[in-house]
BAKE-657323 format. One record per residue: residue in three letters; chain; x, y, z of N, C-alpha, C in turn. Coordinates in steps of 0.1 Angstrom, whole numbers. Layout:
N
ALA A X Y Z X Y Z X Y Z
...
END
This chain:
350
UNK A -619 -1997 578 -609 -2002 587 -605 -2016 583
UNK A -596 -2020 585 -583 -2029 580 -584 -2044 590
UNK A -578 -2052 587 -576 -2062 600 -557 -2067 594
UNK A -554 -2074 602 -539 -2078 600 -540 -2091 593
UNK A -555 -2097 594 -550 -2106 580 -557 -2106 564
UNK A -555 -2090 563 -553 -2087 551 -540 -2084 544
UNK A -543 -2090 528 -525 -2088 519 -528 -2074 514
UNK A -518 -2066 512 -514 -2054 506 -530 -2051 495
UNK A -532 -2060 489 -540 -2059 478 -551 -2057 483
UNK A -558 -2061 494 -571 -2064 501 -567 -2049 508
UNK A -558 -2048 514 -560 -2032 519 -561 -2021 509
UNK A -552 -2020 497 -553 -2016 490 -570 -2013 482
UNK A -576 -2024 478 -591 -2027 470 -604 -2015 483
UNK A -601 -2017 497 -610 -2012 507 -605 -1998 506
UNK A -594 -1991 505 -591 -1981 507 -595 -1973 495
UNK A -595 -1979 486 -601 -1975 470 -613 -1973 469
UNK A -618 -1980 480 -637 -1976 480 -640 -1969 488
UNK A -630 -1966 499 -633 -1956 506 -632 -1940 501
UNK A -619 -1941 494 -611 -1928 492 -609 -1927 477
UNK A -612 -1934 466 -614 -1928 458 -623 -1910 453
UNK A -614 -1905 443 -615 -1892 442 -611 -1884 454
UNK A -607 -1890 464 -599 -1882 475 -582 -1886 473
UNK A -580 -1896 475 -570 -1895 472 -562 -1906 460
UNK A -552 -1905 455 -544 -1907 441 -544 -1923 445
UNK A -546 -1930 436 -543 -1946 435 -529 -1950 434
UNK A -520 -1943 433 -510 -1944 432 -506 -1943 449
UNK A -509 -1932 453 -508 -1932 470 -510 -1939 478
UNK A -526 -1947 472 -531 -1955 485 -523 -1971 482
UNK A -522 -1970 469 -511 -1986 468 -497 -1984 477
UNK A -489 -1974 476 -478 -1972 484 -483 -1973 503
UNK A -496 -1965 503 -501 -1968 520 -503 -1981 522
UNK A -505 -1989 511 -516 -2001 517 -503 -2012 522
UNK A -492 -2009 512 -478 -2019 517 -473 -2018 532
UNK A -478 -2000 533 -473 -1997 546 -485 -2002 562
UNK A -496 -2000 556 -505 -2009 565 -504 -2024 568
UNK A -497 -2026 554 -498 -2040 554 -490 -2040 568
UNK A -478 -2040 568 -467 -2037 576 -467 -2035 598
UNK A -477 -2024 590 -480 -2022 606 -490 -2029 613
UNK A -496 -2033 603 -511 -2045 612 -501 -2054 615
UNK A -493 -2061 610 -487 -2075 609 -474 -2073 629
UNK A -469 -2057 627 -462 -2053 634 -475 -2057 648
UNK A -481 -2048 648 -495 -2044 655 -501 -2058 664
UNK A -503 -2067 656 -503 -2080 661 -494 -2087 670
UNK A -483 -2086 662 -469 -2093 672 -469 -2090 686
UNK A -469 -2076 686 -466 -2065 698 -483 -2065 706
UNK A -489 -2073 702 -499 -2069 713 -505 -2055 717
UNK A -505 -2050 705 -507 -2035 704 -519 -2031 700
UNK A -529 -2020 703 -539 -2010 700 -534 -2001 691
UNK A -542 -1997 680 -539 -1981 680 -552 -1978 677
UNK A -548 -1963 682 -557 -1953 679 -558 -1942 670
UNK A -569 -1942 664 -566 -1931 652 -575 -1921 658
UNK A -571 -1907 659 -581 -1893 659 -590 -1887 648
UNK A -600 -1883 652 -610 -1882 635 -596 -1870 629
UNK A -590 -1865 632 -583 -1859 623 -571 -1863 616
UNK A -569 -1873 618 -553 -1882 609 -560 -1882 595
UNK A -550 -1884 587 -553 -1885 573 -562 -1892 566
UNK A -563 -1894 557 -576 -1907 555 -569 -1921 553
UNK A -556 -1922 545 -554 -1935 545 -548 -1941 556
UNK A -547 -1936 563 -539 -1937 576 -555 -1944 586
UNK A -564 -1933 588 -575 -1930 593 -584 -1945 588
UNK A -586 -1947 578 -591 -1960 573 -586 -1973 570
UNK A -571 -1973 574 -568 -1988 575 -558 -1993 589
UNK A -550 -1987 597 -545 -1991 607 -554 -1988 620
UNK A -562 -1982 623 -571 -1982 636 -579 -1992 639
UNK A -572 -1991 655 -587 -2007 658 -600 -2001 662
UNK A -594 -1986 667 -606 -1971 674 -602 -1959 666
UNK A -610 -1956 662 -613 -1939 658 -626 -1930 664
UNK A -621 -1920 666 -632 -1911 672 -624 -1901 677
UNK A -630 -1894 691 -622 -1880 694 -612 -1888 707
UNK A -602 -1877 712 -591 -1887 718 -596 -1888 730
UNK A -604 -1885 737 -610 -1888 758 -618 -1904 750
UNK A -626 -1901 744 -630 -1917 737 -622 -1928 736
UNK A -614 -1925 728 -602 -1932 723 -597 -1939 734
UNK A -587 -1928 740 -577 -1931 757 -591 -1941 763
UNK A -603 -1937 767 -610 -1948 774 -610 -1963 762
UNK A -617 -1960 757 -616 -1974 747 -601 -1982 747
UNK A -589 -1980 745 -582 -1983 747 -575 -1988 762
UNK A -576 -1985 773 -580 -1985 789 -589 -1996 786
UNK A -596 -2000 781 -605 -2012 784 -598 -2023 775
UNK A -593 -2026 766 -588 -2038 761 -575 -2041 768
UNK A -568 -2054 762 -561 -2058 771 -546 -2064 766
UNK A -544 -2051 756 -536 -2047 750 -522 -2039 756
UNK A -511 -2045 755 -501 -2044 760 -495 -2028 759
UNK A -495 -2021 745 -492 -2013 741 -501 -2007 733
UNK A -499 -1993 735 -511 -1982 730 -500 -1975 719
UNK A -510 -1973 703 -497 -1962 702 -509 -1952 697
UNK A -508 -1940 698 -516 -1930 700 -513 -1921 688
UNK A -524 -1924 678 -521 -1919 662 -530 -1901 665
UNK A -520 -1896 669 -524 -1883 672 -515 -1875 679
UNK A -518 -1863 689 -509 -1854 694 -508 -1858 705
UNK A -498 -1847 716 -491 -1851 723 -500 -1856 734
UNK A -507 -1848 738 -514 -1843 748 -525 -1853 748
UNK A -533 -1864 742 -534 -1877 735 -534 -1883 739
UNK A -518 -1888 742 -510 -1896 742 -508 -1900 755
UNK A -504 -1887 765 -506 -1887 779 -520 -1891 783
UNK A -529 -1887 778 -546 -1888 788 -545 -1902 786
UNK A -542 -1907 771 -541 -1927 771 -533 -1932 785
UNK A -519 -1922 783 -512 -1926 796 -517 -1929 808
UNK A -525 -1916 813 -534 -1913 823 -538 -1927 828
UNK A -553 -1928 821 -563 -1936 819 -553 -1953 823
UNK A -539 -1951 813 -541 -1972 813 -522 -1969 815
UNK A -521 -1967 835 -505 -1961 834 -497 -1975 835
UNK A -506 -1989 832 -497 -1998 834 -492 -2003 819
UNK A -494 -1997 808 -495 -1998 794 -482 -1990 790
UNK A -478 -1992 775 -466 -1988 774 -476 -1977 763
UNK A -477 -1967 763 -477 -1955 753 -467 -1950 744
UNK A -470 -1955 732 -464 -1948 718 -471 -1940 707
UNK A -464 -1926 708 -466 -1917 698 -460 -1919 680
UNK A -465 -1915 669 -452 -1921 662 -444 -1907 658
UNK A -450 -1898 662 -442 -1880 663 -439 -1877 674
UNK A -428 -1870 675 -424 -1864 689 -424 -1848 687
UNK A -431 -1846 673 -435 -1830 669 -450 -1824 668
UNK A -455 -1838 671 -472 -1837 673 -475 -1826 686
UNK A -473 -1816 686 -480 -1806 692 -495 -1803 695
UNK A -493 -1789 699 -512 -1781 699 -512 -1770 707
UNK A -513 -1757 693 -511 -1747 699 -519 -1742 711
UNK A -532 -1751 712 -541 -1745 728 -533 -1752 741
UNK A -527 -1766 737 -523 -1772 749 -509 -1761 756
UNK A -504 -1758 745 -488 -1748 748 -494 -1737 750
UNK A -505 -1732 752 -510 -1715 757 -510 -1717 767
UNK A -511 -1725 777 -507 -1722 794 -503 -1732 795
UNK A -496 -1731 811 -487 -1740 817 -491 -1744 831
UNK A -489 -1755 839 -488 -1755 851 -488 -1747 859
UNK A -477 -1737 859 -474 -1725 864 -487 -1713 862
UNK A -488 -1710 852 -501 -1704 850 -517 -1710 858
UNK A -515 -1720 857 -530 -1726 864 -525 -1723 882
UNK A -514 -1720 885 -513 -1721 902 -512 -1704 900
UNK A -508 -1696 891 -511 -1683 893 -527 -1676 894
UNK A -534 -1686 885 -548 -1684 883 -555 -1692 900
UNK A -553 -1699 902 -558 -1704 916 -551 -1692 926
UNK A -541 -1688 927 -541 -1680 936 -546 -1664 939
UNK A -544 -1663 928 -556 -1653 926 -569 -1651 927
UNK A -574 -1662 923 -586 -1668 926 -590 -1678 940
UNK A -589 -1677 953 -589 -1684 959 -600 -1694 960
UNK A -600 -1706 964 -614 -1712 963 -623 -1715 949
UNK A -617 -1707 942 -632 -1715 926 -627 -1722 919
UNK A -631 -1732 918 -627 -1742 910 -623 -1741 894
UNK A -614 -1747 892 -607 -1747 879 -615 -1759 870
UNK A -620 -1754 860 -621 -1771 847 -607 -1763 834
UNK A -607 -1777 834 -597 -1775 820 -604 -1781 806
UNK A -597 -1778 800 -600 -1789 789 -591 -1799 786
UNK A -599 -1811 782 -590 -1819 785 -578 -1816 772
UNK A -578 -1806 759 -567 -1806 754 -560 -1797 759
UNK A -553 -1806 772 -542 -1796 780 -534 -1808 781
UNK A -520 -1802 789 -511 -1814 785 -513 -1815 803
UNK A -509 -1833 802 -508 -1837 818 -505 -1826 833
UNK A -497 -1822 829 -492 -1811 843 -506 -1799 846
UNK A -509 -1792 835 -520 -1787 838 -536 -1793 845
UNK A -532 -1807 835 -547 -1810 842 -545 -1815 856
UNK A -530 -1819 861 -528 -1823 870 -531 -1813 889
UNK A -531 -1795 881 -537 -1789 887 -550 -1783 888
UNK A -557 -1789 880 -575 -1787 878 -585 -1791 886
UNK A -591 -1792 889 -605 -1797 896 -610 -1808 891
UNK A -614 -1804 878 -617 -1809 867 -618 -1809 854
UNK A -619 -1817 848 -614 -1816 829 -630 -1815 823
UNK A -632 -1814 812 -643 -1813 806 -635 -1818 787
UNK A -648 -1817 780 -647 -1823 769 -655 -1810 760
UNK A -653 -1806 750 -664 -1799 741 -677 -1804 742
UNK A -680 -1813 743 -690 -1814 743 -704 -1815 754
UNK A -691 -1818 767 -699 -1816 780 -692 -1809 789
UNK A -686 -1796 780 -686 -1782 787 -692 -1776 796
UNK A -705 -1774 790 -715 -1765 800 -720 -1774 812
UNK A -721 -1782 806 -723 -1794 818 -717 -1794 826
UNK A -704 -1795 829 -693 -1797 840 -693 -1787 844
UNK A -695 -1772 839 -698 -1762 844 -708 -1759 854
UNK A -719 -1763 849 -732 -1760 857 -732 -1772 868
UNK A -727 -1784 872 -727 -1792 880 -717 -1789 893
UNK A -713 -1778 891 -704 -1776 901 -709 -1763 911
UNK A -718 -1757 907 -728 -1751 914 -724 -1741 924
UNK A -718 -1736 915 -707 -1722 925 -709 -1712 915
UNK A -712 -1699 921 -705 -1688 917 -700 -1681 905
UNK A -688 -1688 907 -677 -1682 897 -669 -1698 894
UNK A -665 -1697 885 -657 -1707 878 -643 -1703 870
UNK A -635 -1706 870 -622 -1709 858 -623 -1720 850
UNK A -626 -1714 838 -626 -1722 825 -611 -1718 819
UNK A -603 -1732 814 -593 -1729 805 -591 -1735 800
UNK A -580 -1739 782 -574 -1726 778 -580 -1719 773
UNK A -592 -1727 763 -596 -1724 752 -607 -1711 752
UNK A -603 -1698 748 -607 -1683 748 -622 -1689 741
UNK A -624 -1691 727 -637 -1693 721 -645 -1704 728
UNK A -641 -1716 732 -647 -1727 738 -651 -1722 750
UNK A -651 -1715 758 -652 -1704 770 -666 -1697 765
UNK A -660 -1689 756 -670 -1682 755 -679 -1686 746
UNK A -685 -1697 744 -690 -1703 737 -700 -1709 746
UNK A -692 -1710 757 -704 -1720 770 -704 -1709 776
UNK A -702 -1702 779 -705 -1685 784 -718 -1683 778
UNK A -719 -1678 765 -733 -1679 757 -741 -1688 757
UNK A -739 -1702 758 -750 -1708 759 -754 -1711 776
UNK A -751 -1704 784 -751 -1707 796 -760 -1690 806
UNK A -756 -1684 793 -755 -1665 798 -750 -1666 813
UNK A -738 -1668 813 -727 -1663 825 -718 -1648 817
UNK A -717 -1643 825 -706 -1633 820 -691 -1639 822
UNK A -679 -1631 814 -670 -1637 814 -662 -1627 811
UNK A -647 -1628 820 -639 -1623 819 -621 -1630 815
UNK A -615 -1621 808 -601 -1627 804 -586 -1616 811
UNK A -588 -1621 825 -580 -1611 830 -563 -1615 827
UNK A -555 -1610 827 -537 -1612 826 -536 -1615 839
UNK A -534 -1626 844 -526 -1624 855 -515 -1624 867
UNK A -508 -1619 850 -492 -1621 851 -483 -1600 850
UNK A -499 -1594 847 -492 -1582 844 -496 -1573 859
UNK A -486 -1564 862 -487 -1556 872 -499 -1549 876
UNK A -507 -1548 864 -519 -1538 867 -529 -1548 871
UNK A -526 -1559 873 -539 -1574 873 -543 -1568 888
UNK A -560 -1563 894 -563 -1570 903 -573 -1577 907
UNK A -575 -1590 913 -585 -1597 913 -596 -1591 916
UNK A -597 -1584 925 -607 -1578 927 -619 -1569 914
UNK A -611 -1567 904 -618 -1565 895 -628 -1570 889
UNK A -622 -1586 888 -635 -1594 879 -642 -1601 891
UNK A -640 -1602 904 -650 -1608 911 -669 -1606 905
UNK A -672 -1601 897 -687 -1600 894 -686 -1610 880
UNK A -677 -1616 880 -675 -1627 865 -681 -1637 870
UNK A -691 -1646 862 -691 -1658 867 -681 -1667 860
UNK A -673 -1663 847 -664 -1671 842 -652 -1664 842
UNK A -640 -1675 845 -626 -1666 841 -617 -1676 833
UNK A -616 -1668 823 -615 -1671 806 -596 -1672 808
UNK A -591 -1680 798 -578 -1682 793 -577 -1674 780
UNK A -568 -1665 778 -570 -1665 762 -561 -1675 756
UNK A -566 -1688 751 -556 -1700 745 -566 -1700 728
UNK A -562 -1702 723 -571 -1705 708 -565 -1716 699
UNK A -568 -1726 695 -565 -1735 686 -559 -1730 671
UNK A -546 -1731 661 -544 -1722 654 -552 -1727 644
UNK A -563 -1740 642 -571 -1739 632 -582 -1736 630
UNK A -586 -1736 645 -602 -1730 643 -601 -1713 644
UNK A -592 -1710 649 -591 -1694 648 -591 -1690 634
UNK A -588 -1698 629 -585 -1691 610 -603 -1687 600
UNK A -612 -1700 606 -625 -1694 600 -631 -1684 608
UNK A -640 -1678 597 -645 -1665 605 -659 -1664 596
UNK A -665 -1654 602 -682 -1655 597 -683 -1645 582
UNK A -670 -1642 573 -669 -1636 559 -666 -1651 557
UNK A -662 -1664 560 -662 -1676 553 -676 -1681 547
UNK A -682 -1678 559 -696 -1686 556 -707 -1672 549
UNK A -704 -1663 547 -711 -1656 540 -711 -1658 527
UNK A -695 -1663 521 -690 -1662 507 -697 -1676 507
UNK A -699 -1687 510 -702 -1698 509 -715 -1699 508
UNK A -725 -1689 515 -740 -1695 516 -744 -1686 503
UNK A -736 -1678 495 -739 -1667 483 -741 -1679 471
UNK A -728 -1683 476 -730 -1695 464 -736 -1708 463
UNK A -738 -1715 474 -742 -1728 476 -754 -1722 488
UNK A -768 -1718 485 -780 -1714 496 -781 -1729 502
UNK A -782 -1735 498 -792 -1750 502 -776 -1760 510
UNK A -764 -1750 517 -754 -1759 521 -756 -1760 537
UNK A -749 -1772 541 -756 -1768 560 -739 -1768 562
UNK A -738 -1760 573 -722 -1753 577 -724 -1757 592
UNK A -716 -1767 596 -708 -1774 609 -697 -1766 616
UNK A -697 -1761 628 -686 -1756 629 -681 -1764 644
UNK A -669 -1763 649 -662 -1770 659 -665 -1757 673
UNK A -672 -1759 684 -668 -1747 695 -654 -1746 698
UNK A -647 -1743 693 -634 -1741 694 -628 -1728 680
UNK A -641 -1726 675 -642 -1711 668 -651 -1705 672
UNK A -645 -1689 668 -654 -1681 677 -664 -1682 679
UNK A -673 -1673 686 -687 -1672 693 -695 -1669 676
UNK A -690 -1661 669 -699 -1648 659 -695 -1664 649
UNK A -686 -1673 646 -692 -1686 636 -697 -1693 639
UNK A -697 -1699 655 -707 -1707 660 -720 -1705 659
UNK A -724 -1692 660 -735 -1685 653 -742 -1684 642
UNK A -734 -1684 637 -734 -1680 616 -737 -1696 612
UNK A -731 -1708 618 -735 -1723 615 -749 -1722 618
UNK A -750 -1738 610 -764 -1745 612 -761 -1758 624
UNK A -750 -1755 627 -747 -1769 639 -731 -1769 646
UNK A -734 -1768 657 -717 -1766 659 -717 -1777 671
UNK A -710 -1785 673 -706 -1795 681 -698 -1805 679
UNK A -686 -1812 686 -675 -1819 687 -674 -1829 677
UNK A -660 -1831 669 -656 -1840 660 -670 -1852 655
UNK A -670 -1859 671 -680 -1869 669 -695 -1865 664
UNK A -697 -1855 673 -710 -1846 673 -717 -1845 656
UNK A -704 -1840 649 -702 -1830 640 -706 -1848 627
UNK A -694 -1857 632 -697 -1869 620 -710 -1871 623
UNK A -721 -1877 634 -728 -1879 636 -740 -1872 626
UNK A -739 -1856 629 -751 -1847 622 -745 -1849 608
UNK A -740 -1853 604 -736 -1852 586 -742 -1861 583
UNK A -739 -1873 592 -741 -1887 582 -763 -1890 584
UNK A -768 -1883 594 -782 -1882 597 -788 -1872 593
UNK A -783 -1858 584 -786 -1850 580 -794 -1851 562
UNK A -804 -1846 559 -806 -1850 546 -800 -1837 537
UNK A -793 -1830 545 -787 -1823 528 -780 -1826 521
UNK A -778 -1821 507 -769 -1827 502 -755 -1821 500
UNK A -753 -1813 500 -739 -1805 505 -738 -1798 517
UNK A -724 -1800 522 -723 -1798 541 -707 -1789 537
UNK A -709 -1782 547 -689 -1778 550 -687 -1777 561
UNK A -675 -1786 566 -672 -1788 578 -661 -1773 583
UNK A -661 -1768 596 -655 -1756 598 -645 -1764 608
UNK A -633 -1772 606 -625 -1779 617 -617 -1783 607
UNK A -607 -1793 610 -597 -1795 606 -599 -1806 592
UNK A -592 -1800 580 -596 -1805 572 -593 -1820 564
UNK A -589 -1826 570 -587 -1843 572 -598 -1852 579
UNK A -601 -1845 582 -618 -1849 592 -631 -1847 581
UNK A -628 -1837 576 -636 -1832 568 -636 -1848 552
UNK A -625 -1850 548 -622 -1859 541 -627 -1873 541
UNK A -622 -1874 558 -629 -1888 563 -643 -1891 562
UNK A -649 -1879 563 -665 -1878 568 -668 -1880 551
UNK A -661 -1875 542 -666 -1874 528 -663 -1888 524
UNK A -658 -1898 528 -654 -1912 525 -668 -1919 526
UNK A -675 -1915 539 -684 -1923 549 -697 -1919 537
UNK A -699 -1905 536 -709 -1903 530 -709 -1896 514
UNK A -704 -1909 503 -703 -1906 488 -716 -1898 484
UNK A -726 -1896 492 -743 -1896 484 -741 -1876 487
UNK A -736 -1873 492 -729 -1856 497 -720 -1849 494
UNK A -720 -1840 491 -713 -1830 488 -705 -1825 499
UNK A -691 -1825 497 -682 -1821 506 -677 -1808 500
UNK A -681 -1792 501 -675 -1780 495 -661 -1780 497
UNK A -652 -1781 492 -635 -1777 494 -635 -1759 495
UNK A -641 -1759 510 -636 -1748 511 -632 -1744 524
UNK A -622 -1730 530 -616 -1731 543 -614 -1745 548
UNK A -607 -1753 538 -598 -1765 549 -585 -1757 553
UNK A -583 -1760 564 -569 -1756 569 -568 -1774 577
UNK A -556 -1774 576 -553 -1787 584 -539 -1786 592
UNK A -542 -1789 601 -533 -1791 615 -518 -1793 613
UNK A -510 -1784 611 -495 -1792 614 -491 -1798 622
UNK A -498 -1800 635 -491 -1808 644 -499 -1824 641
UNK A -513 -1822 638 -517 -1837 633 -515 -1845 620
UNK A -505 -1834 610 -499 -1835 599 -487 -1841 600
UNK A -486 -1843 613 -469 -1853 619 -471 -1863 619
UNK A -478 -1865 620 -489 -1882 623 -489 -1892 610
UNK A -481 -1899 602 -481 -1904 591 -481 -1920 594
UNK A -484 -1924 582 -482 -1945 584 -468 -1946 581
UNK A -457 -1936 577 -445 -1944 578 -442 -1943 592
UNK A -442 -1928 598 -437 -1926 614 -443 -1937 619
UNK A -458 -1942 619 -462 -1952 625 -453 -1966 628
UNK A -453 -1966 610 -442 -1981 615 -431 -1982 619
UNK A -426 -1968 618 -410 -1967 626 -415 -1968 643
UNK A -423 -1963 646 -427 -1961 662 -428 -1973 660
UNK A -435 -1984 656 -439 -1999 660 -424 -2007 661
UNK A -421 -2003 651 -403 -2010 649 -395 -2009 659
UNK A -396 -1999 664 -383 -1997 674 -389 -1990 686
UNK A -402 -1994 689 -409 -1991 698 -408 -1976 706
UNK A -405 -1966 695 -398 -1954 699 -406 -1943 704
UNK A -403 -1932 710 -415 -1918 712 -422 -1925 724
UNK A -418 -1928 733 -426 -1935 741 -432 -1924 751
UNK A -443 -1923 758 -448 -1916 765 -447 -1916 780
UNK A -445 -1905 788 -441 -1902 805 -449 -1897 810
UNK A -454 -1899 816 -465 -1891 825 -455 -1891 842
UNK A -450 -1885 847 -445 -1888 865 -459 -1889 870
UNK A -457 -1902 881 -467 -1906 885 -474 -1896 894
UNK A -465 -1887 900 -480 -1879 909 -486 -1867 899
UNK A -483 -1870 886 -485 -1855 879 -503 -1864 871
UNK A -497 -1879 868 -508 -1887 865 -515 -1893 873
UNK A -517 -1890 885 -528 -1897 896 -536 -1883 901
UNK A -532 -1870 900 -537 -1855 902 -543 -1854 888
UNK A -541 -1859 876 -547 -1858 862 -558 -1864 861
UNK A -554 -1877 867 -562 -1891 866 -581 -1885 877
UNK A -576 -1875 886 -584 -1872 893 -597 -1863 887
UNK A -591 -1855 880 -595 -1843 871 -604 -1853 858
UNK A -600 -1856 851 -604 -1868 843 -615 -1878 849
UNK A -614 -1882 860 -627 -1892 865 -637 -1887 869
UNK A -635 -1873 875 -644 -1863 881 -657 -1862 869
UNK A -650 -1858 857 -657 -1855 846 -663 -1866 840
UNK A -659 -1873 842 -662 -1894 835 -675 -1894 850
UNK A -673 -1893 858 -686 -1893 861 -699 -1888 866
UNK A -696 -1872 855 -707 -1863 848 -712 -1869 841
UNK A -703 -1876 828 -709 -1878 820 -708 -1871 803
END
């Protein structure tokens, strides 16, 4: 990471020790002008940013004052006393920073930063699932956009899923969106679980009442892509590799891994792990970063897929968002004080 009173060259020299053999020296001289740029911006404006372990690496290693996963981030950010947030990530991000610090000005530097789990249900869908379901409490995840979480109980995190699950000490539950992340604390929890429609004419509740979970089917479009023929082809050739995967892929690769748990979870076991080749199963920019941190390891190039919507997220958009202070972030206030509720509930689980 970078500070604002470094010259192009000093950014330039740090990013070369990070990201050599990752990426082109010719690239990171053209990023480092543009860092240069936005620290200097960054400063003026009394501004934070936040980088998500999944932004690119030059991006990822020189404009962040915080990196980590985004519920982290939005709190870390909420505690300094920084005028303006810009939120080097997706949409949905962007808002929870909102959430969290609503007297702060929130900037995205895409307004195409999506996420295909947050667009698999709506508002609307969470008041059809509560009505159907009278009385059981809804958790979300928190990668949902504001309006949904605004109708939740409560939000959860990958990584204290089951937790927020089990603390609520009821019956039956609604977990949503995420179909594998579901059934992933399903399994480690052994609740049974159901994924009813119910939006189609033949839906009736009465059917899954013996569920103790009721499932969304939402899926993330990058963790849905590995599957447990990835890691077969991989441990044929590399025996001695340890395979990471995100709960946000299915149940049958969470299984087939040697470790599956959240962005942070996931840097953590790499960098304390003594093997010497790892493959991360999540988005493959993450995977890069993590290979910066630890030159003494082997990072396999294999099944990277990477995110189009966190592929919006660049250091020029950045400094156009800083420039003209553009993409700014909305949350309506009763949609973020019903969000803000869902979010603290889980902040103080834990």
């Amino acid at each position: 990471m970078t500070t604002t009173k470094q010259s192009p060259l000093e950014i330039f020299k740090h990013l070369e020790s990070k990201l050599s053999g990752i990426v082109p020296d010719f690239e990171l001289k053209l990023k480092s002008e543009l860092a240069y740029e936005i620290n200097l911006l960054k400063e003026e404006m009394n501004a934070v940013i936040l980088g998500h372990n999944y932004m690119e690496p030059a991006l990822f290693h020189s404009i962040p004052d915080f990196v980590g996963d985004s519920l982290e981030l939005s709190r870390r950010a909420a505690e300094t006393d920084k005028d303006v947030i810009v939120f080097c990530g997706v949409q949905f991000m962007a808002e929870t920073a909102k959430i969290l610090s609503p007297d702060k000005k929130v900037l995205i530097p895409s307004q195409k930063a999506g996420c295909s789990l947050a667009s698999s249900i709506t508002a609307e869908d969470v008041k059809k699932l509560k009505k159907s379901f009278p009385g059981v409490p809804v958790v979300t995840y928190v990668n949902t956009y504001a309006d949904v979480k605004a109708e939740c109980d409560i939000c959860c995190t990958s990584s204290n899923a089951s937790a927020v699950v089990q603390s609520l000490g009821v019956n039956q539950v609604i977990f949503i969106p995420d179909e594998y992340l579901s059934k992933n604390v399903a399994a480690q929890l052994g609740y049974t679980i159901a994924f009813p429609d119910v939006h189609s004419k033949e839906f009736q509740p009465e059917d899954f009442s013996e569920f103790q979970m009721i499932g969304w089917a939402g899926r993330c479009e990058v963790h849905e892509k590995f599957s447990v023929e990835d890691i077969n082809s991989v441990r044929k050739q590399f025996s001695d590799v340890l395979i990471l995967s995100h709960p946000e892929c299915s149940p049958e690769v969470v299984e087939a891994s040697d470790f599956s748990g959240s962005t942070n979870a996931m840097i953590r076991y790499t960098s304390e792990s003594k093997a010497s080749k790892y493959l991360l199963l999540t988005e493959c920019s993450m995977g890069d970063n993590i290979a910066s941190e630890n030159p003494d390891k082997e990072m396999l190039r294999m099944c990277s897929v990477r995110c189009p919507h966190m592929n919006q997220i660049t250091l020029e958009d950045t400094l156009e968002c800083l420039k003209n202070s553009q993409y700014e972030v909305h949350v309506p206030k009763d949609i973020a004080n019903r969000a803000a509720r869902s979010v603290q509930r889980m902040i103080e689980i834990g």
